[in-house]
N, C-alpha and C positions, 0 to 999 in steps of 0.2 A: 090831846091828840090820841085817837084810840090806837092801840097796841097793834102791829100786824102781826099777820099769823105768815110761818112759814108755806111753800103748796108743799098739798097733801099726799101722800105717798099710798096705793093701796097696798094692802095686807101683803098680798102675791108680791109684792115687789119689794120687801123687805128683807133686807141683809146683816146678817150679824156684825157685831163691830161700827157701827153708823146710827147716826142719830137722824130721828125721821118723828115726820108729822102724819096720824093717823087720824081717821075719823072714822067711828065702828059701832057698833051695839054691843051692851055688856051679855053675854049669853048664857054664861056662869059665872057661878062666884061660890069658890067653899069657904067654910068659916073659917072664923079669924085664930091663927093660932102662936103661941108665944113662943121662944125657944131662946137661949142664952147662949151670947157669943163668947167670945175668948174675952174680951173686952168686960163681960159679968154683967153687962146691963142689961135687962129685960127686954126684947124688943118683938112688936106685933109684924107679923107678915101674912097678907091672903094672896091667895092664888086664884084666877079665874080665868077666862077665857074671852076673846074681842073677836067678833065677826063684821067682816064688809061686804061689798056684793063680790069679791075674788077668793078671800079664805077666812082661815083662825088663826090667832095667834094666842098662844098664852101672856097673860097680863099677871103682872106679880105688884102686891100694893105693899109700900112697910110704912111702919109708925104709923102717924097719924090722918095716913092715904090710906088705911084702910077702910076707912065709914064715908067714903066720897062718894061712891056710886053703889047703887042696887042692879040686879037681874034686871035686862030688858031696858034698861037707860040709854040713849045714843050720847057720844063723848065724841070729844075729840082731844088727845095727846097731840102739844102741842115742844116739839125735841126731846120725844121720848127715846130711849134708849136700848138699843135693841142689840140681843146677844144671844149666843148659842147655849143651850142649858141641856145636857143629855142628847145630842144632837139637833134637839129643835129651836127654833127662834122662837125667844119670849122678849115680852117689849115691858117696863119701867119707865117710873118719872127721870130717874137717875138724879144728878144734882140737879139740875137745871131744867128738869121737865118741868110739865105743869096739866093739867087735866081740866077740861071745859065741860059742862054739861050742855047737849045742844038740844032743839027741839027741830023735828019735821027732817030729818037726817033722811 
């Protein structure tokens, strides 16, 4: 039986604190860079940017979500995790997310 997918929330209507299904184009992506937690184990995190036809939202990838999508890919986060980060809403797989790659978005 194929998986459902939550409905999808646009950008503009996303709220900090709430887990939510997006579908967007990846419109940046900076490289991948490492940095060491308290924890001492090495871990990869990229930063990039998701756009829908209402806004952007920053996208944050860690471990081994970093090499999932390139510039220009449409996706869709399927209970990605969206939280306030210097005032602004950036969205995550968090534990439970998950990332689709779609065609014809």
């Amino acid at each position: 039986m194929p998986e459902s997918v939550p409905p999808k929330t646009f950008i503009a209507d996303l709220r900090p604190g709430r887990v939510a299904t997006v579908e967007a184009t990846v419109v940046r992506l900076e490289p991948v860079r490492e940095f060491e937690p308290p924890s001492g184990l090495r871990k990869k995190v990229r930063n990039g940017t998701l756009r829908d036809g209402t806004a952007e939202i920053a996208l944050v990838l860690w471990g081994d979500e970093v090499d999932l999508v390139r510039e220009g890919e449409q996706v869709r986060i399927v209970e990605g995790w969206v939280k306030d980060y210097k005032g602004r809403p950036q969205i995550s797989l968090g534990k439970v997310g998950r990332l689709e790659k779609l065609t014809g978005l």
